[in-house]
C-alpha positions as CSV (number, residue, x, y, z in Angstrom):
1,X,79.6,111.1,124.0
2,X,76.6,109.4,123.2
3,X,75.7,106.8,120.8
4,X,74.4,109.1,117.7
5,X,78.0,111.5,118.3
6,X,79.7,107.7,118.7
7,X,78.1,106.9,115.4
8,X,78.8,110.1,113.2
9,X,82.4,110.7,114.4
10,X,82.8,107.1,113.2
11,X,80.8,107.6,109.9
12,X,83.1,110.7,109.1
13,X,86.6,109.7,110.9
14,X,86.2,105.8,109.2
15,X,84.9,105.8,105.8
16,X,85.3,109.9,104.6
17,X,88.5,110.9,106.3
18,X,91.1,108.5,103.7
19,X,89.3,109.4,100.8
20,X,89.9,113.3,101.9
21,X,93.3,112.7,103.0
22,X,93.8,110.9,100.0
23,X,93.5,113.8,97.8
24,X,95.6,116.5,100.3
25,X,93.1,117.0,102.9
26,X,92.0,116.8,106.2
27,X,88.5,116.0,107.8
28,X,87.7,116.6,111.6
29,X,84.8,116.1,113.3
30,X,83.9,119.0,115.7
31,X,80.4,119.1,117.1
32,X,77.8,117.5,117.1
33,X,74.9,119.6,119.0
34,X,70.8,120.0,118.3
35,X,70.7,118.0,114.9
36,X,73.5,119.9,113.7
37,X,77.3,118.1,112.8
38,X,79.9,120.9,112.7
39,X,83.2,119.6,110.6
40,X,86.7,121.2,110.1
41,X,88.4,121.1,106.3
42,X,92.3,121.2,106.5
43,X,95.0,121.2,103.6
44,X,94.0,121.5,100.5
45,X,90.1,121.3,100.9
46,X,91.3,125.1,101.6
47,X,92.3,125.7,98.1
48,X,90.0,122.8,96.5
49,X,87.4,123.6,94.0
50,X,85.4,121.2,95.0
51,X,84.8,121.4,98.7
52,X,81.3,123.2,98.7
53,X,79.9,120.1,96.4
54,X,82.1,117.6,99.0
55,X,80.2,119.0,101.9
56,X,76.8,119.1,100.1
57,X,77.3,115.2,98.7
58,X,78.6,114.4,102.6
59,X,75.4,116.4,103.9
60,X,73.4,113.9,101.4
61,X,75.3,110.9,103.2
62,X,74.8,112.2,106.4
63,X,71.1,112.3,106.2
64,X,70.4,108.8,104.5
65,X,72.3,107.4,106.7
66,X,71.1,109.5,110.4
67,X,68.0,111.0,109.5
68,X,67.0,114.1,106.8
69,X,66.7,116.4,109.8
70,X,70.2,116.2,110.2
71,X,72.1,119.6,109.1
72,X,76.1,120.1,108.3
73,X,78.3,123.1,109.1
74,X,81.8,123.6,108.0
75,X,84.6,125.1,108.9
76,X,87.2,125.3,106.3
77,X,90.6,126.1,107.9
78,X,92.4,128.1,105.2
79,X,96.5,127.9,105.6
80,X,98.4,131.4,106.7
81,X,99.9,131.4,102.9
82,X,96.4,131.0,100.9
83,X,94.4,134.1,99.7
């Protein structure tokens, strides 16, 4: 893993995964490959209203604070029972 990876699996896993988990849900860092972070969305970030202006705000925080050419791609995991 190198240092940028080191440094956005940190950024998420540090300061954005207790404040997700602290409403119900679950962050997880996937990828990080050719500018682009890919993210998972557990629990009930599957159900929330919410999540597609969560990932745009945490797109916003991802670019101030690696760069504006960074992109974000989600993956929201949505439980067996949810429709």
């Amino acid at each position: 893993m190198d240092d940028l990876t080191y440094k956005i699996v940190d950024f998420i896993e540090n300061q954005w995964r207790p404040k997700v988990q602290a409403d119900g849900g679950e962050i997880r860092f996937v990828s990080y490959v050719k500018n682009t972070v890919t993210i998972k969305l557990l629990g009930e970030c599957a159900r929330c209203n919410n999540t597609e202006c969560f990932c745009e705000f945490l797109h916003e925080e991802l670019k101030k604070e690696f760069g504006n050419e960074l992109l974000l791609e989600k993956n929201i995991k949505k439980p067996y029972f949810a429709r």
